[in-house]
C-alpha positions in Angstrom: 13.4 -8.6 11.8 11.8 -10.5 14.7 9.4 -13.6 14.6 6.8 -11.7 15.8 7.0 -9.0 12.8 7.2 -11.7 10.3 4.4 -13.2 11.6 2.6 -9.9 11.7 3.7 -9.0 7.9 1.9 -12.3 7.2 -1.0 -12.4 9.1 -1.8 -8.7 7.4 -0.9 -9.8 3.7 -3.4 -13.3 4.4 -5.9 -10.7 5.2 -5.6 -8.6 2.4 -5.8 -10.8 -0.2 -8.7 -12.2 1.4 -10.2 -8.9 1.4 -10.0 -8.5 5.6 -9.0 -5.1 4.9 -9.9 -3.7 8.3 -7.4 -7.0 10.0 -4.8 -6.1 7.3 -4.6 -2.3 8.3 -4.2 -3.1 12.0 -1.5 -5.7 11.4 0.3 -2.8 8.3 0.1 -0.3 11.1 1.9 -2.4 13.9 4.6 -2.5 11.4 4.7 0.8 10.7 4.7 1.9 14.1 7.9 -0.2 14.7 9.5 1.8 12.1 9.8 -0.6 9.6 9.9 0.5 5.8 8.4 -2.0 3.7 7.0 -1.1 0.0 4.7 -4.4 -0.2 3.1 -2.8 2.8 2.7 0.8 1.6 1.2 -0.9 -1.8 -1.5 -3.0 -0.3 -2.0 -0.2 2.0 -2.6 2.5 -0.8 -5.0 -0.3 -2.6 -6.8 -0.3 0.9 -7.2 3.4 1.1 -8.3 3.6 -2.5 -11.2 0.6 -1.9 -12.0 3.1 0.8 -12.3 6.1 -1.6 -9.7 7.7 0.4 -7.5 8.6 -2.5 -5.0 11.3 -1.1 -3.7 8.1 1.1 -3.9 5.9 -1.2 -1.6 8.5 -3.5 0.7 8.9 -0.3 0.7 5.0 0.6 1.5 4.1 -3.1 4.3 7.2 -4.0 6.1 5.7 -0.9 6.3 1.9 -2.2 7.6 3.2 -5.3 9.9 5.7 -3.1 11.3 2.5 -1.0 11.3 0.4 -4.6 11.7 2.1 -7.6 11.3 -1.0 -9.8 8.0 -1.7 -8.2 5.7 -2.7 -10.9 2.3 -3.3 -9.3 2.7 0.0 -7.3 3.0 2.3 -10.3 -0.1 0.0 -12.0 -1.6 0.8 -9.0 -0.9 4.4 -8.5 -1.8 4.9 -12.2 -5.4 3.6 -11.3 -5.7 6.3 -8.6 -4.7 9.1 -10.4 -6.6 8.7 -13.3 -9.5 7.7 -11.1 -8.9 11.0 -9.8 -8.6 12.9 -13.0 -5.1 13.4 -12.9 -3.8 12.3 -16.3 -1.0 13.8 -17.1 0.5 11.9 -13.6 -1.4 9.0 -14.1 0.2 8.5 -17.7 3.6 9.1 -16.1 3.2 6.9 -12.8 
C-alpha cells in the first residue's frame, strides 16, 4: 500500500476516535473505493453507521470486519451491541 493510503487510513482513524465522524467516513470511503479490504475500517465504519441510527449498515459494515477477520474481537462486541439494540437476540447472543 501506497503512502498516500497509509496516510489516508490514519488521518480517518485520528478522526474517529476523536469523534470527526463525518472526516473519518470520507477518508474510510477513499479506501474503499481503491478496493482495499481492511476490517479496522469496516469496524469503525459499522460503529459510525450505528451513532447514526443507521443499523442495517452498521450490521453490513460490522459482518464484513468479522468476514475479513474472523478473530476480530471488538467487531463481534460491536455487532452484538447492534443487534440487540435492534431486538435481534438470538444473533446478538451468537455474534
Amino acid at each position: 500500500m501506497d503512502n498516500h493510503l497509509l496516510e489516508t487510513h490514519k488521518e480517518g482513524s485520528d478522526a474517529f476516535r476523536a469523534n470527526d465522524y463525518k472526516t473519518a467516513r470520507a477518508c474510510f470511503n477513499k479506501l474503499l473505493e481503491q478496493g482495499l479490504k481492511f476490517a479496522d475500517v469496516h469496524n469503525m465504519l459499522g460503529v459510525i453507521d450505528y451513532s447514526n441510527g443507521d443499523y442495517a449498515s452498521a450490521v453490513k459494515n460490522l459482518k464484513k470486519a468479522i468476514e475479513l477477520t474472523p478473530s476480530y474481537t471488538e467487531a463481534r462486541l460491536n455487532l452484538s451491541i447492534v443487534l440487540n439494540d435492534t431486538g435481534e437476540y438470538p444473533d446478538a447472543a451468537k455474534a
